[in-house]
C-alpha positions as CSV (number, residue, x, y, z in Angstrom):
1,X,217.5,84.1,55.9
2,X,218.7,80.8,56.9
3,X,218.4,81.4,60.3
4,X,214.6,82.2,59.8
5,X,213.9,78.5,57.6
6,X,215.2,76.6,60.7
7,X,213.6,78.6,62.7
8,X,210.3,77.8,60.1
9,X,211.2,74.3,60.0
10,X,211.4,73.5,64.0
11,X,207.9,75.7,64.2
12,X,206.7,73.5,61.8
13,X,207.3,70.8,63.0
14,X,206.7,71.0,66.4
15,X,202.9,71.9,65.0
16,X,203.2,68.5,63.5
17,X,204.3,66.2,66.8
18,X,201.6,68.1,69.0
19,X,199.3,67.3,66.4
20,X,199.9,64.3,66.4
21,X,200.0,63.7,70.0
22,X,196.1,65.6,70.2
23,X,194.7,63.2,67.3
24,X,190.7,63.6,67.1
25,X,188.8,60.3,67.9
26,X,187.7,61.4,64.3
27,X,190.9,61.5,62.4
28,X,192.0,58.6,64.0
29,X,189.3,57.0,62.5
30,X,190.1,58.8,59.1
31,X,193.6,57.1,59.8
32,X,192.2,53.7,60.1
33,X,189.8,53.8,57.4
34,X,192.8,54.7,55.2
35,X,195.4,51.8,55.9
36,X,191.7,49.2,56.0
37,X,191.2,50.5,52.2
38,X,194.7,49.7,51.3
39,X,194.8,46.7,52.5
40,X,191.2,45.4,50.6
41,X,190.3,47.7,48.3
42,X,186.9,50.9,48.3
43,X,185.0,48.0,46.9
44,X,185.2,44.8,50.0
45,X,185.9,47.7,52.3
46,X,181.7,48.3,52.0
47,X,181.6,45.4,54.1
48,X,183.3,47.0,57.0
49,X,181.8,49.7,59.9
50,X,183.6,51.2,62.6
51,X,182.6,49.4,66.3
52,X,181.9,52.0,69.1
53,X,182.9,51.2,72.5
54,X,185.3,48.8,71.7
55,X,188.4,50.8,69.8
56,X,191.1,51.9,72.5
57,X,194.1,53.7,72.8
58,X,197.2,52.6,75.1
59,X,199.0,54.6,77.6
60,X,202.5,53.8,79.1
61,X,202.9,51.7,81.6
62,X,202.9,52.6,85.4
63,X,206.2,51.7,88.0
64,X,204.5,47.9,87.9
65,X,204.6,47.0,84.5
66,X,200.6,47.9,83.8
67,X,199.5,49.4,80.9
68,X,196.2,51.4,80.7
69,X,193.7,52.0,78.0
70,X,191.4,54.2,77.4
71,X,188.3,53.8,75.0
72,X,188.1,56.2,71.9
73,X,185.3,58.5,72.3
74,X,183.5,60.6,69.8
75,X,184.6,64.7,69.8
76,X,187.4,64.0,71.9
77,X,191.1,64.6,71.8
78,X,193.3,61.3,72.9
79,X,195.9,62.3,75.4
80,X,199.3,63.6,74.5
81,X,201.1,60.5,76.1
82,X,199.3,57.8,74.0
83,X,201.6,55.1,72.8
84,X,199.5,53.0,70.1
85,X,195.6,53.3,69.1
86,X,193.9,49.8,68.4
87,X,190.6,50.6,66.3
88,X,188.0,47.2,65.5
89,X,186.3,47.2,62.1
90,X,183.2,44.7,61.9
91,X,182.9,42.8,59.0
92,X,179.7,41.9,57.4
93,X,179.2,40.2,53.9
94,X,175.5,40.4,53.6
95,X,175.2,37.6,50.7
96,X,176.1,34.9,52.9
97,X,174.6,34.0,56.3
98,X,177.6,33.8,59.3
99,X,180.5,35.3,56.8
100,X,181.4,37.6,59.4
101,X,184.1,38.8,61.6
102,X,186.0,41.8,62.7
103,X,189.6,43.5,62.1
104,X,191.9,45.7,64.5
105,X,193.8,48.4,63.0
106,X,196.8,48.8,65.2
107,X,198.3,52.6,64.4
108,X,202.0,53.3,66.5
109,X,203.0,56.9,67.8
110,X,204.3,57.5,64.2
111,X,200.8,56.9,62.7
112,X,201.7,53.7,61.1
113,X,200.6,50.6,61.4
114,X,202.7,48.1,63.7
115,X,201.3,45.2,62.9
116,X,199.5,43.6,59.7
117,X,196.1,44.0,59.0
118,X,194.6,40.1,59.4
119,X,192.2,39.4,56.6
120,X,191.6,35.7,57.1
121,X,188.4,35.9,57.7
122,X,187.8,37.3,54.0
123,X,186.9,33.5,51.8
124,X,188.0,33.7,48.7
125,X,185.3,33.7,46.8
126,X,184.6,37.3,48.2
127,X,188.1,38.3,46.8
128,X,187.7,37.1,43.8
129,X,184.0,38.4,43.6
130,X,182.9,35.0,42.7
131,X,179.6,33.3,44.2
132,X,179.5,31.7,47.1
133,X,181.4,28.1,47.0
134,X,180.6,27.1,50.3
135,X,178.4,24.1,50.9
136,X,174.7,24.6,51.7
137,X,173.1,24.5,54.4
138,X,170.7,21.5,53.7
139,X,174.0,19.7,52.3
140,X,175.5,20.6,56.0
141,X,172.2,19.0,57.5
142,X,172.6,15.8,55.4
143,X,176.0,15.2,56.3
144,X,174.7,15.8,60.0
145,X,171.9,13.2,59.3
146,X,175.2,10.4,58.9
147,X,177.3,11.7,61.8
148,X,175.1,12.6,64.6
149,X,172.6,10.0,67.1
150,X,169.0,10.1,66.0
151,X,167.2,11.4,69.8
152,X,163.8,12.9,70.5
153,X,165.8,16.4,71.2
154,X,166.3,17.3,67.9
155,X,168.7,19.5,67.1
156,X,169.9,23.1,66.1
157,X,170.2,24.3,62.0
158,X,174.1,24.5,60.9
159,X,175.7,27.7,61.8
160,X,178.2,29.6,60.1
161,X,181.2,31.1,61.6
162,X,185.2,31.5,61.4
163,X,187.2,29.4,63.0
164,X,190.9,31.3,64.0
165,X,192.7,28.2,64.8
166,X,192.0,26.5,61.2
167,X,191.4,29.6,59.3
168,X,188.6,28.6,57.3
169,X,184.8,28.9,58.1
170,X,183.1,26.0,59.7
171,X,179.4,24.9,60.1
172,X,178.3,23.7,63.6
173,X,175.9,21.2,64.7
174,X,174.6,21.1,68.0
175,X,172.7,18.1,68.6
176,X,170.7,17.6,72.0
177,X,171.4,13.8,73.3
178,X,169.4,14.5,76.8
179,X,167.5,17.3,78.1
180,X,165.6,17.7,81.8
181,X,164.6,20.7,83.6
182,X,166.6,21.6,86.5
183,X,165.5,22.9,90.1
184,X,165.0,26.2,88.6
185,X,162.7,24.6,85.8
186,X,165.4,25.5,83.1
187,X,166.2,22.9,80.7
188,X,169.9,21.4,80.6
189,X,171.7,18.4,79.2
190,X,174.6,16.8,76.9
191,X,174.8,17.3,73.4
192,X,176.5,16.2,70.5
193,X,178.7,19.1,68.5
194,X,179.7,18.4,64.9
195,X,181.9,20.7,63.2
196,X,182.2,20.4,59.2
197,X,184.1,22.3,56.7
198,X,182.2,24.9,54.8
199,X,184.5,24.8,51.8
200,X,184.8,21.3,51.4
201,X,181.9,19.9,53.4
202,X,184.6,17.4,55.4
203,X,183.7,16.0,59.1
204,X,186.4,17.9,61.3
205,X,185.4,17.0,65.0
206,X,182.5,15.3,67.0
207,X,182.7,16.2,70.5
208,X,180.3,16.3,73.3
209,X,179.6,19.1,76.1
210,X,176.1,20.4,77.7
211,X,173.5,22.8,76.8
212,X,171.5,24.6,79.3
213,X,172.7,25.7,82.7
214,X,173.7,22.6,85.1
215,X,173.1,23.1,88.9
216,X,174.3,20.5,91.3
């Protein structure tokens, strides 16, 4: 009798490691889905869809170090010697203009995840389920009224975005200081590019670049 359990028991799970090893683009995304609810919660997790074409799975590395990937596909069957799956979630808070980002899901050969879930991107106020405390838009155009050289050009509406080095969303500025039309007939020039805290509506950099293609 005991002989037959481990003999049960080494069936079963042997079933279990080739299962594993032949996941379904579809139950890895079942997988995924899971640890992303975990992390925020059925309710923010709304916000997210699965990207196609962009989630991956790795493969060993060849006799030089190189490690292949191969892009998850839909009705397919990974290959047995995968290593990790990386699966990208795009995040989209429709009350708010520019709160949007996106999220890998990074799953080991054990099905777990080997590294944290980032959820920077996520403000606060979409945590907490609170309104929206960023400034407005007109308030970021004020404050770009102060900062940035009055020109002919005119300039771009604020834009909202995420910014991974500060962690906190920023609105941007572009404001044309020159514009003429190249050999081509395309339009090209230097601008002015303010950057202001959403959250607190403080100036964080004024630099200057181009806009337009330049051709020499």
């Amino acid at each position: 009798m005991n002989k037959i359990h481990s003999i049960f028991i080494v069936i079963f799970l042997f079933t279990i490691e080739i299962h594993a090893q032949r996941l379904k683009t579809e139950d890895i995304l079942d997988l995924s889905e899971k640890y992303l609810i975990e992390s925020v919660g059925k309710d923010l997790f709304t916000y997210f869809k699965p990207t196609e074409n962009i989630s991956y799975y790795l493969l060993p590395a060849n006799r030089l170090g190189y490690k292949k990937s191969k892009l998850l596909k839909k009705n397919h069957r990974i290959r047995k010697n995968w290593i990790g799956i990386l699966v990208f979630w795009h995040f989209d808070y429709p009350k708010v203009e520019g709160v949007r980002s996106g999220v890998w899901v990074k799953i080991s050969k054990q099905q777990k995840l080997y590294e944290p879930i980032e959820l920077d991107f996520i403000p606060k106020f979409v945590w907490e389920k609170r309104d929206c405390d960023f400034i407005t838009v007109q308030q970021a155009i004020e404050i770009g009224i102060k900062h940035l050289t009055q020109t002919k050009y005119g300039r771009e509406l604020p834009t909202l975005s995420f910014d991974d080095k500060r962690k906190e969303y920023l609105y941007t500025i572009v404001n044309k200081l020159t514009s003429k039309k190249n050999r081509n007939g395309k339009e090209s020039g230097m601008v002015e590019i303010l950057e202001i805290s959403a959250l607190t509506g403080k100036v964080y950099e004024l630099r200057h670049g181009y806009h337009g293609v330049l051709v020499r």
